[in-house]
C-alpha positions in Angstrom: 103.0 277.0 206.2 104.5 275.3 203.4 100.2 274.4 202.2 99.5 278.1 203.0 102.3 279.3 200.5 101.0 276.7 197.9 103.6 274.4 197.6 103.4 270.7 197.4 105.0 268.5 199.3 106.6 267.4 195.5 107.8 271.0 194.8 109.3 271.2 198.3 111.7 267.6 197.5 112.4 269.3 194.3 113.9 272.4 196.3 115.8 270.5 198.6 117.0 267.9 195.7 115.3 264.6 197.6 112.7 262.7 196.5 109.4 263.3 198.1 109.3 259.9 199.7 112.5 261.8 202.0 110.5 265.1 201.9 107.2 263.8 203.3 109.5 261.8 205.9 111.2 264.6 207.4 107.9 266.9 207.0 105.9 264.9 209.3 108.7 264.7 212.4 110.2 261.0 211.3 113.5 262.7 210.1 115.3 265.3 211.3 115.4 268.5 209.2 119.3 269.7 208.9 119.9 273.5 209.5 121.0 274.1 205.5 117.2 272.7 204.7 115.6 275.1 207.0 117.7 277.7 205.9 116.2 277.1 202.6 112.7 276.3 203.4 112.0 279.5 205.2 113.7 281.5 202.4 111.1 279.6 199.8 108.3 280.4 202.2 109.5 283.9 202.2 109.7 283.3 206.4 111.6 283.9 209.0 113.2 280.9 209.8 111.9 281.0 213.6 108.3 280.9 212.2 108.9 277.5 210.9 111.5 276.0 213.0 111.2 274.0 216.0 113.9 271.9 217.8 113.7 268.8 219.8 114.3 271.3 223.0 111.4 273.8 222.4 109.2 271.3 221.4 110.0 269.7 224.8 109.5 273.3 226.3 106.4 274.0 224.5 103.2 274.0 227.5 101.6 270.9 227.7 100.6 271.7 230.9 98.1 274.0 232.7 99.2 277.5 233.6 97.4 280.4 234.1 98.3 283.2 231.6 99.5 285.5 234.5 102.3 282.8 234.4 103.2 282.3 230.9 104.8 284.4 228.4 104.7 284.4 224.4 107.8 283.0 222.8 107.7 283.8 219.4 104.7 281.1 218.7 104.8 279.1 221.8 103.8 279.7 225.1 106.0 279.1 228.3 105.6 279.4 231.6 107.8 282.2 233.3 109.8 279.2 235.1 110.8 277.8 231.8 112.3 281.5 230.8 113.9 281.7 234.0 116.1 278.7 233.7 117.1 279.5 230.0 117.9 283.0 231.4 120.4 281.5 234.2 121.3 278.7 231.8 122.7 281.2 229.5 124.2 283.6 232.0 126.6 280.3 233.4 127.0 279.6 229.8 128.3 283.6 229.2 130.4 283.7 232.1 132.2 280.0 231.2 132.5 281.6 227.4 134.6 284.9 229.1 137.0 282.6 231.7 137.9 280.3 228.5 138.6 283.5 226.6 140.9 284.5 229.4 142.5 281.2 229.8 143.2 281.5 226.2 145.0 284.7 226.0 146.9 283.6 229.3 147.7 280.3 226.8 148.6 282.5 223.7 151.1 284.5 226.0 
């Protein structure tokens, strides 16, 4: 994205006040990009940040594997397999339901 916009790799370490050496570093994987830096990369690009970003547990998600496209479903640029949605889906509805019984046990605390 960042060669499609034009940008150097030198204009980019400029904008995030490193020194390209750091830049090219965290570019190609080595470092990890900090949630400020993408905040401000995608808003150079003029992108959503979901366009650019990808975390260590979507890249782990992304389909590696064969599936037939019946299976699979778009993601915003990645494909995964409708097993893979599934378990996010549940994963969040146990995370929603923990998030309301601390709530309560909270309010219970604060009486």
């Amino acid at each position: 994205m960042r060669k499609k916009q034009g940008f150097t790799q030198d204009m980019m370490a400029d904008l995030l006040h490193m020194d390209v050496s750091c830049y090219c570093r965290r570019e190609s994987g080595q470092i990890k990009i900090l949630p400020k830096q993408w905040l401000k990369i995608a808003e150079t690009l003029g992108v959503p940040i979901e366009e650019i970003y990808q975390s260590d547990d979507e890249l782990a998600s992304v389909l590696d594997r064969k599936y037939s496209m019946s299976n699979e479903r778009i993601v915003g640029q990645y494909s995964l397999p409708d097993e893979v949605l599934g378990m996010y889906h549940k994963h969040i509805e146990v995370l929603e339901m923990e998030l309301g019984r601390l709530k309560e046990l909270l309010k219970l605390a604060a009486q």
